[in-house]
Biotite code that builds the C-alpha atoms (Angstrom):
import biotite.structure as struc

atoms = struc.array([
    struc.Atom([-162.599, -92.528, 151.170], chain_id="A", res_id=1, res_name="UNK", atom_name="CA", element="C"),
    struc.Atom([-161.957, -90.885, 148.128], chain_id="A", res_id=2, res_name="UNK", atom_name="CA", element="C"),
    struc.Atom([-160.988, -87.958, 149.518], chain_id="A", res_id=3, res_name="UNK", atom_name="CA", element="C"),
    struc.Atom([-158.062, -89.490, 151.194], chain_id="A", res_id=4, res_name="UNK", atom_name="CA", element="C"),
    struc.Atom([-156.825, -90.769, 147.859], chain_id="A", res_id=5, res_name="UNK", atom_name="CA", element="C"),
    struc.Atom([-156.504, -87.486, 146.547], chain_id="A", res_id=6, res_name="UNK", atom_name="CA", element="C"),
    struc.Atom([-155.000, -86.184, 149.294], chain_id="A", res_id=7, res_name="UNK", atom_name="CA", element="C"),
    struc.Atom([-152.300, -89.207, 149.032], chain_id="A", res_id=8, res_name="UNK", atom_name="CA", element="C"),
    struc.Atom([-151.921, -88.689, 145.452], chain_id="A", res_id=9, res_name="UNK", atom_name="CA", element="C"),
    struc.Atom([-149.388, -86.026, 145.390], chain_id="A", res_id=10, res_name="UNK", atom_name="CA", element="C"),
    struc.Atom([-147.451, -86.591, 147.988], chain_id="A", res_id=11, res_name="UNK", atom_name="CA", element="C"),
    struc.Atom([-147.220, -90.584, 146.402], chain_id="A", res_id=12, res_name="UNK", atom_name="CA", element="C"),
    struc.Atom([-146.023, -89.129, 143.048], chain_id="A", res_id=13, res_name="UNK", atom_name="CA", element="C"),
    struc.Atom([-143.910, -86.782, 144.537], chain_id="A", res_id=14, res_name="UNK", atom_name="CA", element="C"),
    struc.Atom([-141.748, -89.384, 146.498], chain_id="A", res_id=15, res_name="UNK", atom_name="CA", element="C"),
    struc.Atom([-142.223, -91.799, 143.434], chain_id="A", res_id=16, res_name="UNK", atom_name="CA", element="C"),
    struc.Atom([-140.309, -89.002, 141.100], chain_id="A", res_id=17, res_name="UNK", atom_name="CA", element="C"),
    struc.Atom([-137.926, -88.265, 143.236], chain_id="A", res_id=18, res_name="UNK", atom_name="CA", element="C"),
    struc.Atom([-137.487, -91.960, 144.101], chain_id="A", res_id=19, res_name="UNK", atom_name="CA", element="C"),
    struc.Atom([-137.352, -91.973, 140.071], chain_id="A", res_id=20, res_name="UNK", atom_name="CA", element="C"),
    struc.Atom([-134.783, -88.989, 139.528], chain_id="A", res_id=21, res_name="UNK", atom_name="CA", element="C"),
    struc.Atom([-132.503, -90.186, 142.320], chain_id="A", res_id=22, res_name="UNK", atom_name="CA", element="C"),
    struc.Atom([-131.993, -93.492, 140.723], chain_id="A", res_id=23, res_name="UNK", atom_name="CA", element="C"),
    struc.Atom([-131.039, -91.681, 137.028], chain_id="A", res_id=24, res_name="UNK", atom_name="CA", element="C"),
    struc.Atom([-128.831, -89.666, 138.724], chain_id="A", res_id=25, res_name="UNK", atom_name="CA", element="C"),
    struc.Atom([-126.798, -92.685, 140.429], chain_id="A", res_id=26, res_name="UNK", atom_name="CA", element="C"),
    struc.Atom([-127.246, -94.354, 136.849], chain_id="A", res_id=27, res_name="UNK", atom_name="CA", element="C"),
    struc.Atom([-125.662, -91.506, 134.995], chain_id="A", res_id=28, res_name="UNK", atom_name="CA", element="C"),
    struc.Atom([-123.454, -89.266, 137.265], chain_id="A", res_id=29, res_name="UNK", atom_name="CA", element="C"),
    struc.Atom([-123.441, -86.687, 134.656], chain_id="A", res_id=30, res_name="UNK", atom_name="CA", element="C"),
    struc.Atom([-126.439, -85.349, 134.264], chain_id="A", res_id=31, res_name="UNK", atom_name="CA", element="C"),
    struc.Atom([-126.653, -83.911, 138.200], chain_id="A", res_id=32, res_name="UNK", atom_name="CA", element="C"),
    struc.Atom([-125.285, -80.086, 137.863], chain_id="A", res_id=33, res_name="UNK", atom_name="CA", element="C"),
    struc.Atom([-121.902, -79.941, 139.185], chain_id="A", res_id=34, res_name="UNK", atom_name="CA", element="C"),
    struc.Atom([-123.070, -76.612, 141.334], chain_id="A", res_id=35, res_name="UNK", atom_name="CA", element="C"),
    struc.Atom([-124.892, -79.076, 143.677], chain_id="A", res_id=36, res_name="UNK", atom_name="CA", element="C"),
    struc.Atom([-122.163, -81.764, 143.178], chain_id="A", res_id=37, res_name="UNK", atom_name="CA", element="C"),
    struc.Atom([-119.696, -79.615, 144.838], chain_id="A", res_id=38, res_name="UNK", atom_name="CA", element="C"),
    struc.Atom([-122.258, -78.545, 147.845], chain_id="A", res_id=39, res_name="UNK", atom_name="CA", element="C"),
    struc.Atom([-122.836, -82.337, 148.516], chain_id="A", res_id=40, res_name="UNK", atom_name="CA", element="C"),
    struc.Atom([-119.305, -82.604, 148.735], chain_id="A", res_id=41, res_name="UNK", atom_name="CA", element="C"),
    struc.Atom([-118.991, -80.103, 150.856], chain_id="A", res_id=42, res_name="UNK", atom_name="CA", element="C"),
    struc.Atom([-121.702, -81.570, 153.003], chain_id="A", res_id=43, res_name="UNK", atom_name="CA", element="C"),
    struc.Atom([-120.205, -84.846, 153.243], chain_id="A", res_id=44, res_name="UNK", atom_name="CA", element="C"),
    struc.Atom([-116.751, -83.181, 154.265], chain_id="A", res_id=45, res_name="UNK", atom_name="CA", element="C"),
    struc.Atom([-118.552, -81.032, 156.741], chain_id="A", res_id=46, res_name="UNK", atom_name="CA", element="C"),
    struc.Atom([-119.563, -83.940, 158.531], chain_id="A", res_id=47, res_name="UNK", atom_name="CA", element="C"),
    struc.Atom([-116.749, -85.697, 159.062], chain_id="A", res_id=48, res_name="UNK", atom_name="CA", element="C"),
    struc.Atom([-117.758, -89.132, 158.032], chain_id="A", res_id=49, res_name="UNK", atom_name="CA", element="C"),
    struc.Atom([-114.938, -91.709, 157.944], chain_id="A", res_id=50, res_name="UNK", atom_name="CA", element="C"),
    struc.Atom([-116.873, -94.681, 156.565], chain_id="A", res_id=51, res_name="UNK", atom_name="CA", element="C"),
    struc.Atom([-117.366, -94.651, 152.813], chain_id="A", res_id=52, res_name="UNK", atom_name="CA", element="C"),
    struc.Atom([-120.584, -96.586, 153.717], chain_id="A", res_id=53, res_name="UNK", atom_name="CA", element="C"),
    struc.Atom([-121.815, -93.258, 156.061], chain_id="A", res_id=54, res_name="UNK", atom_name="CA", element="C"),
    struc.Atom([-120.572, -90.914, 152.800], chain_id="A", res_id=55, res_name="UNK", atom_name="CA", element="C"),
    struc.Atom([-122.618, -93.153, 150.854], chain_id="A", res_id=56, res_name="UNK", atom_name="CA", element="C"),
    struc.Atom([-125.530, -92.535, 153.288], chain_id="A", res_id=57, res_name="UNK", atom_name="CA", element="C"),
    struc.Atom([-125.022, -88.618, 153.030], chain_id="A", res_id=58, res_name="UNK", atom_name="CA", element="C"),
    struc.Atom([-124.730, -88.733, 149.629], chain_id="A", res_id=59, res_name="UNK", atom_name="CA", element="C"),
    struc.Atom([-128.577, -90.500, 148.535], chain_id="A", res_id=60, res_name="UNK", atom_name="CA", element="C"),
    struc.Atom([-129.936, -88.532, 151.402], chain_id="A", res_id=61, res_name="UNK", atom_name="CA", element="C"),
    struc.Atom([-128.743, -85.154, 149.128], chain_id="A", res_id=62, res_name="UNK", atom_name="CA", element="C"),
    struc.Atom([-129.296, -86.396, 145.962], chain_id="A", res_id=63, res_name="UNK", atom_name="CA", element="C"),
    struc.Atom([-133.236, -87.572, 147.020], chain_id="A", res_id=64, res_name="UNK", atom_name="CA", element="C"),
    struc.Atom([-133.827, -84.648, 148.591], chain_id="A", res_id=65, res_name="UNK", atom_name="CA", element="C"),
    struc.Atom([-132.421, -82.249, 146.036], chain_id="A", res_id=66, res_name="UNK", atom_name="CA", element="C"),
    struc.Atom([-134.414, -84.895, 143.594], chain_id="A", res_id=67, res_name="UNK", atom_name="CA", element="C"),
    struc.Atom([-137.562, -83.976, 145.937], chain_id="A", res_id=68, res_name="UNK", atom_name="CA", element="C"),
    struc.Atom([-137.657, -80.260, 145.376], chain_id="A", res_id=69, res_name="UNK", atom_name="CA", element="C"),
    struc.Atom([-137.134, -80.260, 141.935], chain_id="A", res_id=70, res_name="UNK", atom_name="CA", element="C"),
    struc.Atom([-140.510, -82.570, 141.672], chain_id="A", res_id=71, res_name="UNK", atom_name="CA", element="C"),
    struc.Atom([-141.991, -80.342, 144.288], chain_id="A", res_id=72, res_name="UNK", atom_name="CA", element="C"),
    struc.Atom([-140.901, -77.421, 141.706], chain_id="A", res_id=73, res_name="UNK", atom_name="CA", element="C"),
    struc.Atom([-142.558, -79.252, 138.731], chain_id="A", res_id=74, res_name="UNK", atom_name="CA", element="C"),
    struc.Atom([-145.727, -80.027, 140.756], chain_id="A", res_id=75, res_name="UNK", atom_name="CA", element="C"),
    struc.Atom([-145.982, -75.934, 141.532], chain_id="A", res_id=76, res_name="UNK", atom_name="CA", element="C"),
    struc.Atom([-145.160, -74.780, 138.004], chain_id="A", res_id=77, res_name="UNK", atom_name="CA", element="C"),
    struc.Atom([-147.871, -77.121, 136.530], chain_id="A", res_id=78, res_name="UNK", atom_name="CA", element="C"),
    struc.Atom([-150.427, -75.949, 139.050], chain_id="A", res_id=79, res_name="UNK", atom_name="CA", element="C"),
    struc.Atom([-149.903, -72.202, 138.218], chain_id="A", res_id=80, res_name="UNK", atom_name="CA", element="C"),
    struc.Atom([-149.924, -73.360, 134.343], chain_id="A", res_id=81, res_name="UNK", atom_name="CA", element="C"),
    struc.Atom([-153.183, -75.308, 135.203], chain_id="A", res_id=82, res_name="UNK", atom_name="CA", element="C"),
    struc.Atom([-154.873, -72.490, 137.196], chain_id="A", res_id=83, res_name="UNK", atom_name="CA", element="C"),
    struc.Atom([-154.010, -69.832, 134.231], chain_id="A", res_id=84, res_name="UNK", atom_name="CA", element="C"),
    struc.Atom([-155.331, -72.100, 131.597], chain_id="A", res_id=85, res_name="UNK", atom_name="CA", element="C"),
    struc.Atom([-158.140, -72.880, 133.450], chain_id="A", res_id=86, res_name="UNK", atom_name="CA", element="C"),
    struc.Atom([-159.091, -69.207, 133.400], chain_id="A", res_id=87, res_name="UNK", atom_name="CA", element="C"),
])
């Protein structure tokens, strides 16, 4: 059993911070870059969406997603940092 919860773990934290991230960025718009403002724009136009609601939809989909990666990319940087320190 305990080897399930470890397995769990990450993935759990890694939803949780992104989960986290994604509701900072809808608190304050300003601190997601405007690089990846502009390509979730251009998502949502490439789509063709005429419901604000569906743009809305489009939009948290992005912003968790792009919120996913970047915890993914803490996760890996902390594992190499681990691993070298461990050494």
């Amino acid at each position: 059993m305990r080897n399930y919860a470890r397995r769990l773990l990450l993935p759990t934290l890694a939803l949780l911070g992104a989960v986290s991230i994604t509701k900072v960025v809808y608190s304050w718009p300003n601190l997601f870059p405007s690089m990846l403002k502009a390509l979730g724009n251009a998502i949502v136009d490439a789509t063709g969406v005429t419901s604000a609601e569906s743009s809305s939809n489009i939009e948290v989909t992005y912003v968790f997603i792009v919120s996913l990666l970047f915890v993914l990319a803490v996760f890996a940087i902390l594992r190499v940092m681990w691993a070298y320190f461990r050494n």
